[in-house]
C-alpha positions as CSV (number, residue, x, y, z in Angstrom):
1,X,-6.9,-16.8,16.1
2,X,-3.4,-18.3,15.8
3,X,-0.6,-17.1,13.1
4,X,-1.4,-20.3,11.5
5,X,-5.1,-19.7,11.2
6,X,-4.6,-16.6,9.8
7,X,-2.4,-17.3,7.2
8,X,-4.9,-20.2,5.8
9,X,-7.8,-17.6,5.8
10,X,-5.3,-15.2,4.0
11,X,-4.6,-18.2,1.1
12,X,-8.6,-18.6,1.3
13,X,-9.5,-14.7,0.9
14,X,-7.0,-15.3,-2.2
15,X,-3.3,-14.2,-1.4
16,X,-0.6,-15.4,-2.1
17,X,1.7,-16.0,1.2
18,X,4.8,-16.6,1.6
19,X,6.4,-20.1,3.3
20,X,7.9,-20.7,6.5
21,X,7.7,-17.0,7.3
22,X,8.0,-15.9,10.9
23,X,4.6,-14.6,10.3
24,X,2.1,-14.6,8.4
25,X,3.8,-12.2,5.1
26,X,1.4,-11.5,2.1
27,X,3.5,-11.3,-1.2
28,X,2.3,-8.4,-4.1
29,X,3.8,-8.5,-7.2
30,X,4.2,-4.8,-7.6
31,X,5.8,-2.6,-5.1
32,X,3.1,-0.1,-5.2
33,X,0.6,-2.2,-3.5
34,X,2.2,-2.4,-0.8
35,X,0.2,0.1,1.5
36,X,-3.0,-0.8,0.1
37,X,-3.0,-4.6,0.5
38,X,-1.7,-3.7,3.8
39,X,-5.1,-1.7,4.4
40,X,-7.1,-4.8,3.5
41,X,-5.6,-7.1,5.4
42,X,-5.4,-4.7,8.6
43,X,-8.8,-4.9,7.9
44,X,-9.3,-8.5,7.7
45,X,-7.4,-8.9,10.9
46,X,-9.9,-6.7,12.7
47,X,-13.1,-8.4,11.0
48,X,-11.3,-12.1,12.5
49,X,-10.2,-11.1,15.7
50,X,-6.2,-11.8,14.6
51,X,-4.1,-10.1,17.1
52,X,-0.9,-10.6,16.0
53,X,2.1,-9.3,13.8
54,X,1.7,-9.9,9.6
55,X,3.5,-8.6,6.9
56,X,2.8,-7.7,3.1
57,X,5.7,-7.6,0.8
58,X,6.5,-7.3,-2.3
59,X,7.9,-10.7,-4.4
60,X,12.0,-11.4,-4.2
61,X,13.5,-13.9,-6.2
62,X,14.0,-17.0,-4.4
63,X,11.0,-16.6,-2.4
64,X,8.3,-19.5,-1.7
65,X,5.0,-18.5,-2.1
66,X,2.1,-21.2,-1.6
67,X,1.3,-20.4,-5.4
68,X,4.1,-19.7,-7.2
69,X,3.9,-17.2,-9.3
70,X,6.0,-14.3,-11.2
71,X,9.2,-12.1,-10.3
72,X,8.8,-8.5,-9.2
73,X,11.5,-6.0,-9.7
74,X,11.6,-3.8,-6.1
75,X,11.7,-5.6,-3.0
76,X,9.1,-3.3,-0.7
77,X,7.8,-4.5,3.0
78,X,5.8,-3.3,5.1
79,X,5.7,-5.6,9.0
80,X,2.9,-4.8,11.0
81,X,3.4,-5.4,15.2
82,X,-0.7,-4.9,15.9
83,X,0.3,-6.2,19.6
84,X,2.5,-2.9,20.0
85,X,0.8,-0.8,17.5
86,X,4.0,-0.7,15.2
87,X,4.4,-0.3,11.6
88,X,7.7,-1.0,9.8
89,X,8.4,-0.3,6.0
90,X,11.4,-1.4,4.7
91,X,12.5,-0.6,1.0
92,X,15.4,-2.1,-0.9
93,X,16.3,-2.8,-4.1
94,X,16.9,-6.3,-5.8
95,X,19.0,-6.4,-9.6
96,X,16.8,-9.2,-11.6
């Protein structure tokens, strides 16, 4: 399954993505959803076959998402590398 596949089934199964990303990056809307949505759509990945890296983060202003939707105060990622069995958070703070 390509990046490109897997981000349409992401849109289908409901989330919202973000545009033009590297990979395919779910956006949350509250920072402390992070790890859970990130459990799903490890999940997901497994259930499809996708082999690939993905990310779920939380909204930033000036972000495109494929629906656009509200502003989030705490900018919280999390990139998963399932190729090299890597997990990344990254946490940072953004004034509204």
């Amino acid at each position: 399954m390509t990046k490109t596949e897997f981000e349409k089934l992401l849109l289908d199964e409901g989330y919202v993505c973000e545009q033009g990303a590297q990979y395919p990056s779910v956006i949350v809307y509250d920072s402390k959803d992070v790890k859970t949505v990130s459990k799903k759509v490890r999940a997901l990945c497994k259930k499809c076959g996708y082999e690939s890296s993905f990310a779920v983060r939380s909204f930033r202003e000036g972000i495109k998402t494929y629906p656009q939707n509200t502003k989030a105060e705490d900018n919280v990622a999390e990139v998963i590398d399932i190729e090299n069995g890597e997990q990344q958070e990254e946490t940072a703070a953004v004034s509204a």
